[in-house]
Structures are given as structure tokens and as C-alpha cells.
C-alpha positions in Angstrom: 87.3 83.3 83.1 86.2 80.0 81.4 88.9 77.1 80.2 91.2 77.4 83.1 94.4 75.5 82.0 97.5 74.8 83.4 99.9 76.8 80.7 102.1 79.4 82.2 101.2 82.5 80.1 104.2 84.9 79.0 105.2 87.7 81.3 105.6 91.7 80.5 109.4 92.5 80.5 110.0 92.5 84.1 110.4 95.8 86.1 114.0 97.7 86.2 113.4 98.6 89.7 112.9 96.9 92.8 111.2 97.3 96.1 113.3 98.4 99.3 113.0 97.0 102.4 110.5 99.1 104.5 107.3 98.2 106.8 106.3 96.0 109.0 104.9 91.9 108.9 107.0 91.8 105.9 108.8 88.7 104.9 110.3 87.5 101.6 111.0 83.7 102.7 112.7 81.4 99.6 113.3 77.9 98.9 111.6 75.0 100.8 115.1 72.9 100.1 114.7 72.0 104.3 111.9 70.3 105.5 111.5 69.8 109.2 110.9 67.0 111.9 107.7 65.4 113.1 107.5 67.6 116.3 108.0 70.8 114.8 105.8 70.4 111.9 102.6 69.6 114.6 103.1 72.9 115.8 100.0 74.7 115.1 102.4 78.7 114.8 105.8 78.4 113.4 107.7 81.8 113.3 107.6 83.3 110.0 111.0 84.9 109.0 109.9 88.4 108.0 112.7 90.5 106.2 112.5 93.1 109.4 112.4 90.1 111.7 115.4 89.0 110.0 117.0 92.5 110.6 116.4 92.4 113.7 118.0 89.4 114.0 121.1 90.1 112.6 121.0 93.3 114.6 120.7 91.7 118.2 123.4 88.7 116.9 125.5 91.7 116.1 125.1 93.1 119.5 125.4 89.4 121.2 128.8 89.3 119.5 129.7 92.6 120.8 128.5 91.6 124.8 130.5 88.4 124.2 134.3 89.9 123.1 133.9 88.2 119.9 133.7 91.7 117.9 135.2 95.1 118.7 132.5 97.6 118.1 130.5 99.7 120.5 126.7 98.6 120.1 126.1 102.3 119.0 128.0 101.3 115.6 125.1 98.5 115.1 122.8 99.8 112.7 119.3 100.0 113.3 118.2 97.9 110.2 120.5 95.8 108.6 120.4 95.7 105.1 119.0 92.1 103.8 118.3 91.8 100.2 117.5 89.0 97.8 120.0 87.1 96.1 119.7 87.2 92.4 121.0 83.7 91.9 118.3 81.0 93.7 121.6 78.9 94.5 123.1 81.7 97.0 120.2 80.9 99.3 117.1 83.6 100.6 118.9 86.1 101.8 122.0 88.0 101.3 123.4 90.6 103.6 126.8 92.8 103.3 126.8 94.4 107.2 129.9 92.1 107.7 131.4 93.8 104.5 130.1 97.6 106.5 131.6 96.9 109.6 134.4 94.6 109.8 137.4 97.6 109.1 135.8 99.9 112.0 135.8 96.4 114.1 139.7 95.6 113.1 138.5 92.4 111.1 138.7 90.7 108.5 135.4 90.6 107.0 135.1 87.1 105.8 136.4 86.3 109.9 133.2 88.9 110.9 131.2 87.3 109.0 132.1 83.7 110.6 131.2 84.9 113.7 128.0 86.2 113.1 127.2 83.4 110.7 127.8 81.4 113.8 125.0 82.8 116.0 122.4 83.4 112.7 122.9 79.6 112.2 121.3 79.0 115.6 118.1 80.7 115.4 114.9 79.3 115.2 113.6 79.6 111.3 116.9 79.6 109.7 118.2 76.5 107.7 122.0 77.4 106.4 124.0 80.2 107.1 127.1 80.7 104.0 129.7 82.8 103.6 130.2 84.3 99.9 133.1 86.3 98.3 135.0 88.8 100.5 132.1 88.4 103.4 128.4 88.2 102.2 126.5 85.9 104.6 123.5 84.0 102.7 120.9 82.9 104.4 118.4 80.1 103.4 115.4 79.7 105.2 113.8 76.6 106.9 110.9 75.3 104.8 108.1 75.3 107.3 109.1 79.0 108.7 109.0 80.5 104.8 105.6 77.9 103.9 103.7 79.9 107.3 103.6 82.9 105.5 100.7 81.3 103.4 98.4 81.2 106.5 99.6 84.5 108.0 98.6 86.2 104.7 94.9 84.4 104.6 94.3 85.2 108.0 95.4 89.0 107.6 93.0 89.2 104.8 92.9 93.2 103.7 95.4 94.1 106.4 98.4 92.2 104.9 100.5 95.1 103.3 100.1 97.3 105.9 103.0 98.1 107.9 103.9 101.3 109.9 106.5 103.0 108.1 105.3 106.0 107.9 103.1 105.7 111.8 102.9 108.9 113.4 103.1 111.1 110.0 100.2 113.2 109.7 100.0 114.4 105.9 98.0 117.1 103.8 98.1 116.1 99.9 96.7 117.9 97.5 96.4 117.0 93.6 93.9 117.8 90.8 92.6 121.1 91.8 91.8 121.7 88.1 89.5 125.2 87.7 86.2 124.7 88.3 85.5 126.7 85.2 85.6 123.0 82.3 85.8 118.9 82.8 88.3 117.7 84.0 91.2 116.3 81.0 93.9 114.5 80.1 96.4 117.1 81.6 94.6 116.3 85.1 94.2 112.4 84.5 97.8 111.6 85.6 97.5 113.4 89.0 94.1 112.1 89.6 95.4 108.5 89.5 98.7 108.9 90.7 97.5 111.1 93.7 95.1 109.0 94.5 97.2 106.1 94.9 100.3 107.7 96.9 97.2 108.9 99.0 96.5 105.3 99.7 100.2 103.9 100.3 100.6 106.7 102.8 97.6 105.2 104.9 98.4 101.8 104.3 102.2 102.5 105.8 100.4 104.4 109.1 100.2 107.8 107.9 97.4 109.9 109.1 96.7 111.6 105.6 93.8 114.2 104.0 93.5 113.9 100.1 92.6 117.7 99.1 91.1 119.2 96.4 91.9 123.0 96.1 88.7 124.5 94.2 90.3 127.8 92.4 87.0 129.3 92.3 88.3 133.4 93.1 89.7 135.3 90.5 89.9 136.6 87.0 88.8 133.4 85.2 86.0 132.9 87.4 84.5 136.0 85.7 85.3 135.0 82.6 83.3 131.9 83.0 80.3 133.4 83.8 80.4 135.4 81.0 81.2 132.9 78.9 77.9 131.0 79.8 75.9 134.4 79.6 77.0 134.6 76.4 75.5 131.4 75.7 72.3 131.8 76.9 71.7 134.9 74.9 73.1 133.5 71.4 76.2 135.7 71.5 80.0 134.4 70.3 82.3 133.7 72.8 83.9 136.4 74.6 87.8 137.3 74.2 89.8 134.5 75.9 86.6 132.8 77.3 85.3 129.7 77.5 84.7 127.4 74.1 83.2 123.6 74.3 79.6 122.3 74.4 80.1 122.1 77.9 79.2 125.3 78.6 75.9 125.2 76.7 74.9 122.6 79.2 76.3 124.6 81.7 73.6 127.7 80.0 71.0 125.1 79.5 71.1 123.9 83.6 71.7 127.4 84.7 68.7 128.5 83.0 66.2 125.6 84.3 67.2 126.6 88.1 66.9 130.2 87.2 64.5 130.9 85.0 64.2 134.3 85.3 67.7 134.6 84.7 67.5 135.9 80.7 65.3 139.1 81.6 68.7 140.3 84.3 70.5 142.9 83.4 73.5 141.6 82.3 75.1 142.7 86.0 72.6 141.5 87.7 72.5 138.1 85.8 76.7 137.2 85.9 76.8 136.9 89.6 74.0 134.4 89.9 75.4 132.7 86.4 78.6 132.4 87.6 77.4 130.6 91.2 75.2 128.6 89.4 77.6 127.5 86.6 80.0 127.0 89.0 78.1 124.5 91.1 76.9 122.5 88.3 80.8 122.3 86.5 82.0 121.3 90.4 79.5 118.5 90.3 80.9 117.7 87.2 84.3 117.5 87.8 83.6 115.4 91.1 81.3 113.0 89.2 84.2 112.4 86.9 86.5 111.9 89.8 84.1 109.7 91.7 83.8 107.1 88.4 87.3 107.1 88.3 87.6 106.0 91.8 89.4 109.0 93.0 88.0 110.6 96.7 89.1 113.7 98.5 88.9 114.4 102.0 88.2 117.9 101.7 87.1 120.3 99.1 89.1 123.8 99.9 87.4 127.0 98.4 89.7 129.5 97.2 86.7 131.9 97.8 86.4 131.6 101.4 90.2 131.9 101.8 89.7 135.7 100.1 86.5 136.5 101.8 87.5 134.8 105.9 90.3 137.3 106.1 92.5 134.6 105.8 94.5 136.5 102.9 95.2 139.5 105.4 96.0 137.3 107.9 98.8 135.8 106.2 100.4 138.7 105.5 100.5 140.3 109.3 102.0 137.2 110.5 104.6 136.5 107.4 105.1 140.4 108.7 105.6 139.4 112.0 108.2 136.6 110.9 110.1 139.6 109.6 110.3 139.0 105.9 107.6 141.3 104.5 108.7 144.3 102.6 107.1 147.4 101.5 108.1 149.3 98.2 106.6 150.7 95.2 103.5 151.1 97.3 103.1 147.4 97.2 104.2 144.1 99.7 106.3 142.1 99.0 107.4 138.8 100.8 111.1 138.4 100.6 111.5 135.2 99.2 114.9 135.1 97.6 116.3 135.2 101.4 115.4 131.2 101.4 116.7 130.7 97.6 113.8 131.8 95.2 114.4 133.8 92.2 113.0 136.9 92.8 110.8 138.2 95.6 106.9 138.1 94.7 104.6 140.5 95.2 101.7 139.9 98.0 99.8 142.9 97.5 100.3 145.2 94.3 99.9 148.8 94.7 96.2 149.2 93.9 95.3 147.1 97.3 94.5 144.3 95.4 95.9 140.3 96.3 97.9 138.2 94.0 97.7 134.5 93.8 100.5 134.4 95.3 99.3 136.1 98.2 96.5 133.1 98.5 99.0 130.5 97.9 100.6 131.9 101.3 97.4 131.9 102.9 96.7 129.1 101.5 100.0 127.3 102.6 99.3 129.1 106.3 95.8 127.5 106.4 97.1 124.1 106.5 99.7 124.7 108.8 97.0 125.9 111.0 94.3 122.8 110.4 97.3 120.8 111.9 99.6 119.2 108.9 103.3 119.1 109.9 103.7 117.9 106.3 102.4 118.7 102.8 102.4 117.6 99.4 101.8 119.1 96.5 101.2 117.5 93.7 101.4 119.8 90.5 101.5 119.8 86.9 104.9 119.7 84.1 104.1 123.3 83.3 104.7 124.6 87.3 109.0 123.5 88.1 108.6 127.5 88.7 106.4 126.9 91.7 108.9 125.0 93.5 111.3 127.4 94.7 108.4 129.6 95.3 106.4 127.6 97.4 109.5 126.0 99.6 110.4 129.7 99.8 106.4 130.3 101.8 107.2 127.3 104.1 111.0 128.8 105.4 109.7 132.3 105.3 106.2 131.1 107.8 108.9 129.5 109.9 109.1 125.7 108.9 111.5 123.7 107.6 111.4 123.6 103.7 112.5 120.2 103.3 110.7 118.6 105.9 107.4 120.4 105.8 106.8 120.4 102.1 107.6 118.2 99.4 106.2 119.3 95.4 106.1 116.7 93.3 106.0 117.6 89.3 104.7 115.0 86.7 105.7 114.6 83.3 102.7 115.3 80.3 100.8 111.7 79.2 99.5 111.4 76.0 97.4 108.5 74.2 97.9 107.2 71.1 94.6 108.0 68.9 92.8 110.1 71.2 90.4 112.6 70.0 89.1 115.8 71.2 86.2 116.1 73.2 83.5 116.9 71.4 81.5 117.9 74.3 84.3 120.6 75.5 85.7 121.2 71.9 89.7 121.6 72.5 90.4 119.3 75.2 90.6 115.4 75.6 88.0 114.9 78.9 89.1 112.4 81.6 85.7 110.9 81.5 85.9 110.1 77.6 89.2 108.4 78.5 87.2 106.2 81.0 84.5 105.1 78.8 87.5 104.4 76.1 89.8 102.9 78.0 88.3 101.5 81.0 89.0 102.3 84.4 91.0 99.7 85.7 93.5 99.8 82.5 93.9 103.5 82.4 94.5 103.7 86.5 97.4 100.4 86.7 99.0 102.2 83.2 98.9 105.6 84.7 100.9 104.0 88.1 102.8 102.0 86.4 105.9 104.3 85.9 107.6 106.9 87.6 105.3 110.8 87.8 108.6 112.2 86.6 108.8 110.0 83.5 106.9 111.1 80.5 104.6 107.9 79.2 102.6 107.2 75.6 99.6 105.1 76.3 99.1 102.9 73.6 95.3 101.6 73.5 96.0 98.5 71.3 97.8 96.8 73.8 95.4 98.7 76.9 92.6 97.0 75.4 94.0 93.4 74.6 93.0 90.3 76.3 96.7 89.4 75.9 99.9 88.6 78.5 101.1 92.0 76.4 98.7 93.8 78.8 100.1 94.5 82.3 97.1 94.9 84.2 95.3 92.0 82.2 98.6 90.3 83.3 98.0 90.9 86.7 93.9 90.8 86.8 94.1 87.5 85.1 96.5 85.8 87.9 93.6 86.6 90.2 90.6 85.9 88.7 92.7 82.5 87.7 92.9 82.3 91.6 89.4 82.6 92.6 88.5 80.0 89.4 91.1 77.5 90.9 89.3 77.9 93.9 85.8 77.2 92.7 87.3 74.4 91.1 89.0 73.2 94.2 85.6 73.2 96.5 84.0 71.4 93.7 86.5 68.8 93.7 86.0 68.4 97.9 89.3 70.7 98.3 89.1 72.8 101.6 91.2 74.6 104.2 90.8 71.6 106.9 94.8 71.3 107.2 97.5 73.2 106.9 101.4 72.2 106.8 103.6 74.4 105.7 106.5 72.4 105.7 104.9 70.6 102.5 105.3 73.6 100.4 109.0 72.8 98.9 108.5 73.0 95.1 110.7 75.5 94.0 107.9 77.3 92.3 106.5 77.6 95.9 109.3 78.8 97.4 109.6 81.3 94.2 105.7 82.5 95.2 106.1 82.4 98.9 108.8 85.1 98.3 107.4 87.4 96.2 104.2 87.3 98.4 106.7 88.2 101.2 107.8 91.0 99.9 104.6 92.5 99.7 104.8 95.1 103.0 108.0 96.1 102.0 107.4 97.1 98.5 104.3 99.2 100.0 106.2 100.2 102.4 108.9 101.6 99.9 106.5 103.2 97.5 104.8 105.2 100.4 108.0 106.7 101.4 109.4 107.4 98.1 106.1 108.9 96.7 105.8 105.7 93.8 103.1 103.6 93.5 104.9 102.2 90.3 106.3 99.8 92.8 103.7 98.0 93.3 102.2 97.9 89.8 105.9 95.8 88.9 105.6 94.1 91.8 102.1 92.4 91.2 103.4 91.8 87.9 106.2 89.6 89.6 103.8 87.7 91.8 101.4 87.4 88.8 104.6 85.6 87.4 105.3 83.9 90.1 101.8 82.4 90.3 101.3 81.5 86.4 105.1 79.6 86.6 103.2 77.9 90.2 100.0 77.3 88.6 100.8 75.5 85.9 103.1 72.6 88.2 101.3 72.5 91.5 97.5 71.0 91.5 95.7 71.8 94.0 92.9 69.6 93.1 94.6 65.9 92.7 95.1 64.1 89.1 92.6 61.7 88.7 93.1 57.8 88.1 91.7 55.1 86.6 90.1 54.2 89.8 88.6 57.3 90.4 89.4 61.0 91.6 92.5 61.4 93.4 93.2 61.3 97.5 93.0 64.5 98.6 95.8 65.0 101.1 97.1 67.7 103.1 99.6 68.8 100.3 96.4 69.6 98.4 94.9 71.4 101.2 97.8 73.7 102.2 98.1 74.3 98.7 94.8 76.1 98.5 95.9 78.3 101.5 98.9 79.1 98.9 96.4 79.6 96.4 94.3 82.3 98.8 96.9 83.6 100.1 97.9 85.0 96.6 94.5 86.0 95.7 94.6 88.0 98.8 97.8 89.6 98.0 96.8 91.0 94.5 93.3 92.1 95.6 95.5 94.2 98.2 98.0 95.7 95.4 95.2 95.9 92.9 92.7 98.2 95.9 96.3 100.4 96.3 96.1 101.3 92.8 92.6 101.8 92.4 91.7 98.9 90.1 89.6 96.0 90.5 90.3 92.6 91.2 88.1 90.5 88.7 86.7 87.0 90.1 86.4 86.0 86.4 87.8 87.0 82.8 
């Protein structure tokens, strides 16, 4: 990043949905209106007033009250997190909360006297500047400067671990996304799950879950033979066979196959498909986790349908679905009665002729992770399977677990990019790794998060490519690498982290940052539990916002006079804590979605 000015660049259109309140070491402090006396501000730890310490304030005031005779409710009626939210009016203070509006007719009150009451124990606590009373009973809260300004520090000295909270501790989760057939490159169809899965992956760790990414390799079946004939074909000059494989991919596939096998030309043609279609099948795998691996997507584990059929495990399943009673025989085939938990027909596990059907290994398959020790899985699948759903919650009831606590299926909605071509290389697809090398990475990875899975989304490349504010994650790249530039410039100008006083941080534009640097946990928090990294992508645009609107009316480094360079002071100082505590924050968003965090643009 060269010419680092102080103009405020123009924002995206800001997000039409908000971050909940979730997580831990969260906060969301406000204005700096309040400054505080001499002895407090020499106190090396002020309390910061997180939005779950603040719940838990209100909580044990609500319970204080009740002790004290002042309100008539048992403490059982308290809730266990009181609702705060932000005000969308600055003037109405830092935080709003309704629980006086919840509970005031089971208490026999009126809520605006409920609200009194507890407004007059909030008002007391240490961190907490005004206490008002709104409308029919909202209570809103502004914060004391120095309590909202230690946030800065608490971020810079969490470094990495600021976000992480522990909504989801305890959670042990199995997710699987991709598995695309090992039997091509992976395209466009796959690129939103890779990204998207991926980044829920990382939410889920970052809020305490104990989670395994999984890849499920479909490497048994019909198709797998098709493949290798489909390469054999190519090796000996012969037209593709009926519904096999097309693309200049496989060539390479022939032309690899045939340097570790030489020999493999003078097989007979039965003797030559089984070692084509291992061979092939290693190289395309390598393939598709190359592609992965440069789009900064990682699995845990690499599950072989293959060695589900040939362990047993296929068998197996079907003794002990037996055993749950729900197995059928007719026809001369077994069936698994699946319409008893709400699916539309009963499926077939074996047909007549001995032989498995998919759905038999997606049993197995469902049975194996139960055994390896996930309470909880996800499945992340395509727009084309909504007929897997009832199917696959139908499995989970009928092994014994609880179909909407032990699964959860999540279906995404088609991408497409404006101007894309075909792959030359595989002939009728658009590859994932062409995207890359088009798009980039980073741009393809925020724009792919940026909106819901269930939303269907038209990249536009014009604007991916752009150097512009018109660019989200340019938008948001930009705010840090601006960061890390104010902050060479700041230890060239003599600027360091020698002092810090929060209670100098009271421009409003401060206050405005502070916040949305607060809200940080919670928003990760949030997007874990509801599956929707999106959340954060709209978030970092905020605090990019937030920063630019900062930037460009708070120096860090002092103006210089006529007489020289400025006094540095302690403003200037705790300002630079401002300044990294920001950078820290997007480099923590930025690492949940996959994308970089530039230290120059």
C-alpha cells in the first residue's frame, strides 16, 4: 500500500443482518462521552464491559432485586442470558435491553417501575456510566469511557485468540463437504462447499467445538468402472465409451498411468482396467487435494467408500439396523423402513441379486461415524440432493439417535460467474482451480462466504477484480494493510506502545470502533451456531468502516509544527494500541474465512 492518506473511502452497502449475542470475552463497549478520575485511570486493569459480562450483570441485579423484596419473581423466572443489544440511535447510549419489558407482567409491575429498580442497581456497578429508562421500559446503558477504551489492550494482548469464545465447548462434530468423485477436477458445482465448509469448519473450533473436516472419497461403484475405462480407452486411441468420461484430463490421467505402468498397453483389456482404475484413481485424488490445498481448504480425514464395502462394514450395518427392528425383508430384497421416521418411501439396502445399494453404504457410512465417536454430524450437500434429507435423518432415528440433534444437512444454492468459460483441460466443466488462477483466492473465498449457502449468488469478476471500495474483500483487506502502514509510519515517527490510557479514547469515532471490535466473539460466536460464516464477512466490513471513518480523524502520529514534529503524548500512544488492536481483529475474521490479511496493497 503506498500514499497512505487520511480520506475515509466509501463503504459496500452495509449488511441486512446482524450478529447475535453468543461467546465468550465478548464486548461491544460505545461512546467514550465519560471520562474518569485520576485514581482510577492509574489503574494498570480496568474491567472491560463485555456483552456476556453485561448479561450477567443484569442477570445477578435481577436476582439482587428478587433476594431484596423489591421484585416478585422466583429467581428460576431470571433468564440465563439477558438479551442486550445495540441501540440503533448513538444518542440512546451502548446498550439497550427489554428483560424489564419480559418480566414485569409475571412480576405484577409496571414495566417502566421494573425497570427503575433494576436501573437502580445497574447504575451502581463498576464500568457503567448512565443507566436510562426509554419508552414503555427499555433500560439504556452507556458505558464508562475507560472500561469500553480497555478493550483496545485486551484485544492486542489476546492476539490470535481474541474471537474465540466457548459457545459451542463440549460439542464434538463430524462435517463432511466436497466429497466430489474421484473420477474428474474438482468444479464450480464443488467450489461453494469447499469454501463455505471450510469456514463453518473453522467457526466451530474457534467457538470450542471439537470438530473433524471429512472428505468422503466415493471411490466403489459403477462410475469407478467407468473411469477406468474411460482412461483405457485413451491410452489405446479409442472414443470415449457410452456415458464415460470426456476432458483432457483424462489424457493426463492415460499419459501418468502409463509412465508408472508401462507395461500396462500389452494387458489384456481385463487385466489392464483394474490396475488403470487404481492408478487413475490415485493420480485424480492427488489432483483434487492439490486443488483443495491451493484453495486453502484441509480435511481431517480422507474416508474411502472402498474400504467401507470391503471391512464388512456394509453387512454390519444392516444386522444391527436389524437388530433396531426396522429392517424388512420382501421381494427377496432388504429394506430399511424408513417412512416409520417420515421419509417418503422405504429404500432398498440390499436388492434381490445380493448386491448393496448406495443407500446401504450411506447407512454404513452414517453408522461408521457414530462408531469413531461423533454425537453430531453435518452434512454438507449439494442444490440437486433436498431428496437426501428425509432420507438421511430417516438412517439417524432408525440407528437409534435423535434426528434433529444428531444430524443436521445443510443444502446450498448453485453459484455461477459472470464470463466463466469451460475448462479446457476437462472439456464440459468450469474447474475450481481455473477459478483460482482467475479470480484469486482470497476474492473468490470472502465472495463465496459472504452470503447465506441457501441463497443463490452471481459472481461478478469486474467488481472481484477491482482495486475499488466496490470490492468487499478489497474493502476489508485494505483497512488492514492501511493498519500495518499506519503502523510503520507510527514507529518511524518515534510512536510506540510505552503507555496506555484508555480513558483518552473518547472521539466518537473511537467509541464507534471500540464497538464494533467488541462485537467480534459474539458475531463468531453466532455464525458457528447458526452454520454462517456470512456473519463475519459483513461484520469485517463494518469494522473496516469503522476504522476508514477513525482513520481519517484520529492521528496517531502528531501534526507537525512550525517548530518541528509534534509531542508525542500518551493520546498518541494508546492510539496505536487502537490501531493494533484492529489489525488484530481483521487478521482474526480474515484467517476464519480463509483469506489473507495483506500487510501492503
Amino acid at each position: 500500500m503506498t500514499g497512505l492518506d487520511h480520506s475515509t473511502p466509501s463503504r459496500p452497502v452495509a449488511p441486512n443482518r446482524r450478529g447475535g449475542i453468543a461467546g465468550a470475552d465478548a464486548s461491544r463497549p460505545r461512546h467514550g462521552r465519560h471520562r474518569i478520575g485520576e485514581g482510577q485511570r492509574q489503574n494498570p486493569r480496568l474491567w472491560q464491559v463485555t456483552p456476556e459480562e453485561l448479561s450477567s450483570l443484569l442477570s445477578a441485579c435481577l436476582r439482587e432485586s428478587i433476594d431484596a423484596g423489591e421484585i416478585s419473581l422466583d429467581a428460576a423466572d431470571v433468564p440465563a442470558t439477558v438479551k442486550v443489544e445495540r441501540p440503533k440511535s448513538r444518542e440512546h447510549g451502548d446498550w439497550a435491553t427489554n428483560v424489564a419489558l419480559q418480566l414485569s407482567k409475571k412480576a405484577g409491575m409496571n414495566p417502566r417501575e421494573f425497570a427503575t429498580v433494576l436501573a437502580t442497581r445497574v447504575q451502581d456497578r463498576d464500568g457503567i456510566a448512565s443507566v436510562d429508562i426509554a419508552g414503555p421500559g427499555f433500560l439504556n446503558i452507556t458505558l464508562d469511557a475507560a472500561a469500553a477504551g480497555e478493550l483496545a489492550r485486551a484485544i492486542v494482548e489476546a492476539g490470535a485468540e481474541y474471537g474465540r469464545n466457548a459457545v459451542l465447548a463440549g460439542r464434538t462434530v463430524n462435517m463432511e463437504f466436497v466429497s466430489a468423485n474421484p473420477t474428474g477436477p474438482l468444479h464450480i458445482g464443488h467450489t461453494r462447499w469447499a469454501a463455505l465448509g471450510d469456514s463453518i469448519a473453522r467457526l466451530l473450533a474457534a467457538s470450542g467445538a471439537d470438530v473433524t473436516a471429512e472428505y468422503y472419497i466415493n471411490d466403489a461403484g459403477s462410475q469407478m468402472n467407468v473411469f477406468a475405462q474411460s482412461v483405457y480407452n485413451r491410452l489405446h486411441g479409442l472414443p470415449v465409451p457410452e456415458g464415460g468420461y470426456p476432458g483432457a484430463y483424462v489424457q493426463e490421467l492415460a499419459d501418468q498411468v502409463l509412465t508408472e505402468h508401462p507395461d500396462v498397453r500389452n494387458l489384456t483389456e481385463e487385466a489392464a482396467l483394474p490396475v488403470i482404475r487404481e492408478s487413475a484413481y490415485r493420480f485424480q485424488l492427488q489432483d483434487i487435494r492439490d486443488t483443495l490445498d491451493a484453495f486453502d481448504v484441509h480435511f481431517d480425514v480422507w474416508f474411502s467408500e472402498k474400504d467401507l464395502h470391503e471391512s464388512g462394514a456394509i453387512e454390519d450395518a444392516v444386522a444391527r439396523l436389524r437388530e433396531q427392528g426396522h429392517i424388512e425383508d420382501r421381494d427377496g430384497a432388504v429394506w430399511l423402513r424408513t417412512t416409520d421416521f417420515g421419509d417418503d418411501k422405504d429404500r432398498v439396502l440390499i436388492r434381490a441379486n445380493g448386491e448393496p445399494t448406495y443407500f446401504a453404504a450411506d447407512a454404513a457410512y452414517y453408522l461408521s461415524k457414530k462408531d469413531r465417536g461423533f454425537p453430531e454430524k453435518i452434512y454438507l450437500l449439494g442444490a440437486d440432493h433436498h431428496g437426501y434429507v428425509g432420507r438421511l435423518k430417516a438412517i439417524a432415528a432408525c440407528a437409534g439417535d435423535d434426528p434433529n440433534h444428531n444430524i443436521e444437512i445443510l443444502i446450498g444454492q448453485l453459484i455461477s460467474v459472470n464470463g466463466a468459460k469451460l475448462s479446457k483441460r476437462a472439456g464440459n466443466i468450469i474447474e475450481l482451480k481455473d477459478l483460482v488462477q482467475w479470480l484469486g483466492k482470497d476474492a473468490l473465498r470472502y465472495s463465496l462466504a459472504r452470503y447465506p449457502a441457501d441463497s443463490p449468488i452471481t459472481i461478478d469478476p469486474e467488481v472481484l477484480q477491482s482495486r475499488t471500495n466496490d470490492n468487499p474483500v478489497f474493502y476489508v483487506q485494505y483497512a488492514h494493510a492501511r493498519t500495518r502502514g499506519a503502523a510503520r509510519t507510527a514507529e518511524a515517527a518515534g510512536v510506540d506502545r510505552g503507555a496506555f490510557d484508555a480513558a483518552l479514547l473518547t472521539d466518537p469515532t473511537e467509541s464507534e470502533l471500540l464497538a464494533r471490535l467488541g462485537e467480534f466473539p459474539s458475531v463468531v460466536g453466532q455464525a458457528a451456531k447458526l452454520r454462517e460464516p456470512h456473519r463475519v464477512a459483513r461484520h469485517l466490513e463494518l469494522l473496516a468502516s469503522a476504522y476508514h471513518s477513525w482513520y481519517a480523524v484520529c492521528r496517531i502520529v502528531p501534526v507537525a509544527g512550525e517548530d518541528g514534529p509534534g509531542e508525542i503524548s500518551d493520546l498518541n500512544r494508546t492510539r496505536l494500541w487502537l490501531n493494533e488492536a484492529t489489525a488484530q481483529v481483521l487478521a482474526n475474521g480474515l484467517a476464519l474465512l480463509g483469506v489473507s490479511a495483506p500487510e501492503r496493497m
